[in-house]
MIBANU-117617 format. One record per residue (C-alpha): residue in one letter; residue number from 0; y, x, z negated. Coordinates in Angstrom, 3 decimals, decimal comma, always signed. Each point is the difference from the previous one (the first is absolute). Layout:
<recs>
REC resn resi        v        u        w
REC    a  NUM        Y        X        Z
...
</recs>
This chain:
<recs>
REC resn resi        v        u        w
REC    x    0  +32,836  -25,181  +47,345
REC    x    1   -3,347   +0,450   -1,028
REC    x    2   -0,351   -0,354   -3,716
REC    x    3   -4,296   -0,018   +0,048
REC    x    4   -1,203   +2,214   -3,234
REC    x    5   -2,205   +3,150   +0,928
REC    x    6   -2,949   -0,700   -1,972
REC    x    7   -1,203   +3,504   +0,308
REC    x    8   +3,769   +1,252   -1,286
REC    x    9   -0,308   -1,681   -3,004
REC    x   10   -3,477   +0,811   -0,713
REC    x   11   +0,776   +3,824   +0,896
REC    x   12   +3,191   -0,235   -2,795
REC    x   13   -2,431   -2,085   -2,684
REC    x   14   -2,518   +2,842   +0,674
REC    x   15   +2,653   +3,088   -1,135
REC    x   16   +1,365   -1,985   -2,605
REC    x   17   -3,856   -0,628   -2,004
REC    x   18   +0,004   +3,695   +0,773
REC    x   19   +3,213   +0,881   -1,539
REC    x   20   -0,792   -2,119   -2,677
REC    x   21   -3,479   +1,833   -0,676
REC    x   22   +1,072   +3,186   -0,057
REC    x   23   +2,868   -0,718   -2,625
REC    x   24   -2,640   -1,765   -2,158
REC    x   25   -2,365   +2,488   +0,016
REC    x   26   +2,595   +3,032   -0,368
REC    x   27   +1,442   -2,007   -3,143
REC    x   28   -3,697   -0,944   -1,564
REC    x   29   -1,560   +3,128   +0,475
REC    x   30   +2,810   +2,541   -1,008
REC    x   31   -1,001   +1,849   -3,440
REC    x   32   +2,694   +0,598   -2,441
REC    x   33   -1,136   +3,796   +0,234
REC    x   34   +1,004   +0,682   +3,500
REC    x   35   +3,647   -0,277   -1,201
REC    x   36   +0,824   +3,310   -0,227
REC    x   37   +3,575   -0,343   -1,323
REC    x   38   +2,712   +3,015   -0,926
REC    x   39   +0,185   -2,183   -3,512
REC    x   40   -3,554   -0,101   -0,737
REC    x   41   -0,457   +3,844   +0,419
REC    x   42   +2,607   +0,757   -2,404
REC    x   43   -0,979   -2,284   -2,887
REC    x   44   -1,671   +1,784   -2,961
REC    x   45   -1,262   -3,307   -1,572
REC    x   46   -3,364   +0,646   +1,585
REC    x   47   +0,039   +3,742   +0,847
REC    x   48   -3,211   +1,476   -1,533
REC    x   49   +1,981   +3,197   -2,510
REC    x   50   -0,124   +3,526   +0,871
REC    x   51   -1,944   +1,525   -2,919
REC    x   52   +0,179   +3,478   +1,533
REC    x   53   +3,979   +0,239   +0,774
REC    x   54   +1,287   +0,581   -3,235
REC    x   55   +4,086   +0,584   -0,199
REC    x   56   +1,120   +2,014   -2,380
REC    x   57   +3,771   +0,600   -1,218
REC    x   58   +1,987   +0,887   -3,443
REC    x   59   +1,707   -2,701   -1,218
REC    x   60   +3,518   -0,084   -2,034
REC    x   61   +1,837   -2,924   -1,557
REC    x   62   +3,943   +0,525   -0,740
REC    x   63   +2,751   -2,975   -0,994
REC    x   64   -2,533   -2,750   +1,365
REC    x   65   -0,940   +2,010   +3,374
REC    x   66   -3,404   +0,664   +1,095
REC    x   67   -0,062   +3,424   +2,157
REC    x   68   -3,269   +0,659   +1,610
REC    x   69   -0,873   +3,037   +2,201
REC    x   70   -2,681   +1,603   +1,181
REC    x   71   -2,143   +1,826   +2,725
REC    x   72   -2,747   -1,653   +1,676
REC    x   73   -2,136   +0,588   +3,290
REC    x   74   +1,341   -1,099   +3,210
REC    x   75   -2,168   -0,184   +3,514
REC    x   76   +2,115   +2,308   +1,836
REC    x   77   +2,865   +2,240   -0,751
REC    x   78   +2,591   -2,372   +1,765
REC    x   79   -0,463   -2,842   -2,020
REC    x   80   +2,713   -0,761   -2,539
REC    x   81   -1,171   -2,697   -3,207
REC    x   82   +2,396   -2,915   -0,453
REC    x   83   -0,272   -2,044   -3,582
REC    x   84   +0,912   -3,659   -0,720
REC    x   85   +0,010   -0,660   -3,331
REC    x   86   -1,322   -3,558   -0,101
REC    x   87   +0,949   -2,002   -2,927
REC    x   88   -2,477   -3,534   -0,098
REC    x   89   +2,072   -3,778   -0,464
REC    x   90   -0,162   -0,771   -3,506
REC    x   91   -1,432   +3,572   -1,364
REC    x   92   +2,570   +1,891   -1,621
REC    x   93   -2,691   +2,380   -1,149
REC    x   94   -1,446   +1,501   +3,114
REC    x   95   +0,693   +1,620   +2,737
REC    x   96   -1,868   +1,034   +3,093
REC    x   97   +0,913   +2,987   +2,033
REC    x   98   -0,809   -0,420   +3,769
REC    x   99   -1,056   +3,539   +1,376
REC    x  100   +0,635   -0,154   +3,881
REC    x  101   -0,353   +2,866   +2,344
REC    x  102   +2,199   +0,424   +2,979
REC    x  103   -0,596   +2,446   +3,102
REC    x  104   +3,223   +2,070   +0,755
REC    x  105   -1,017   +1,578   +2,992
REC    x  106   -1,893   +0,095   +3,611
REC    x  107   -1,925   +2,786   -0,230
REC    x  108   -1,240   +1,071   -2,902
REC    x  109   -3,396   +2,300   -1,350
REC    x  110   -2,687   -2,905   -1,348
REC    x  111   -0,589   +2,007   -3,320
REC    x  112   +0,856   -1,599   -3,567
REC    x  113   +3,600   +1,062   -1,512
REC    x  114   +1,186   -0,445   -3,615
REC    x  115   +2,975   -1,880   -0,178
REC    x  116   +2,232   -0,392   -2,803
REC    x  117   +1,311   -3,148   -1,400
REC    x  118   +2,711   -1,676   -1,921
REC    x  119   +1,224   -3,653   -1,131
REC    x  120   +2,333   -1,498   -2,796
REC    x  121   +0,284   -3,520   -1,084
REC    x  122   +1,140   -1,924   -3,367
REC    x  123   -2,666   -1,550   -1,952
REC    x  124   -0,927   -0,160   -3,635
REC    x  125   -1,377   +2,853   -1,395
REC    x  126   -3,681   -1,390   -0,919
REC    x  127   -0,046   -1,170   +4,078
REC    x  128   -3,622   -0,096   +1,288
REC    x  129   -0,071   +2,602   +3,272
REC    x  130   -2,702   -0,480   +2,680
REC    x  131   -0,038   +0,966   +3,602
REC    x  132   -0,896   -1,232   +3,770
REC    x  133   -0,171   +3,127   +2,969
REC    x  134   +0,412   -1,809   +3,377
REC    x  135   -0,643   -3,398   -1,729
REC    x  136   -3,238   +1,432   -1,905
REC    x  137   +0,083   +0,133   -3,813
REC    x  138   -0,809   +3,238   -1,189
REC    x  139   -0,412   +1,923   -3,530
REC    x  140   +3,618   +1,270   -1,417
REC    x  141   +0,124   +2,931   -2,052
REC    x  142   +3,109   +0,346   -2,001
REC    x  143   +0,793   +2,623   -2,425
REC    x  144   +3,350   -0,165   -2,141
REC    x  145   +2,535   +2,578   +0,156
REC    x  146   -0,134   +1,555   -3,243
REC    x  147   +3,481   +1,094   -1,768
REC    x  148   +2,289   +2,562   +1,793
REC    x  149   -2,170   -0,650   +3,046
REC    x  150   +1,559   -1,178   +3,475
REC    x  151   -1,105   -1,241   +2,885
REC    x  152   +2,249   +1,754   +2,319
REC    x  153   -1,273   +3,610   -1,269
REC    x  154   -3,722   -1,369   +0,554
REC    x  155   +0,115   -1,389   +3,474
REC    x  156   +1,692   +1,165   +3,020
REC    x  157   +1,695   -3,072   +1,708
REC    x  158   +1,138   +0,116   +3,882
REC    x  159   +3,220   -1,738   +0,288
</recs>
């Protein structure tokens, strides 16, 4: 048996090994923490610039510790439905952030702004600070109290 070393083998396999080696290097040095174009990082509101002209509007009642907030607000077609998350900080007892998020329902559908109605209930204390995201955007909230012998159910017609 012939165990003589190719010369040119191993310099062929030290050759596409520097190579491998370069292009790792340089794809690890000169990726930018901006081409990382995450699901997470689009949803975060931390640094999403508000929406000054969306402003959500609603009537607001407050019965045995029970926040009831509904509404009607502009939608960007007629098959999309609103979902709310009432989201309650760590630590802050004394606000609450309602997270807006629109949802298509359908296939085809007309591209012409619909109003949608709205309506969401969580326990809080009664002085609870109210503000509001729409698809991870803050935006202005509008809420009027229901004033006595009012009721939300006569002022808003929910689907359901």
């Amino acid at each position: 048996m012939n165990y003589r070393i190719n010369k040119v083998a191993i310099l062929a396999v030290c050759v596409l090994l520097l190579l491998a080696a370069g292009l790792f290097g340089y794809t690890i040095f000169t990726a930018s923490p901006e081409d990382d174009t995450s699901p997470a990082d689009e949803t975060t509101n931390e640094t999403a610039q508000p929406d000054e002209d969306r402003i959500i509007s609603g009537k607001r009642q407050f019965e045995d510790g029970i926040h009831t907030i509904a509404g009607m607000t502009t939608t960007p077609t007629p098959c999309h439905s609103i979902l709310i998350d009432p989201f309650f900080p760590e630590r802050a007892t004394s606000t609450v952030e309602l997270r807006f998020t629109t949802v298509l329902e359908g296939n085809e559908c007309p591209a012409v702004e619909s109003d949608a109605t709205f309506q969401t209930a969580f326990e809080a204390p009664e002085n609870v600070s109210i503000s509001a995201t729409w698809n991870g955007v803050p935006v202005r909230l509008n809420l009027v109290p229901v004033g006595p012998g009012e009721s939300l159910e006569e002022e808003f017609f929910f689907k359901g």
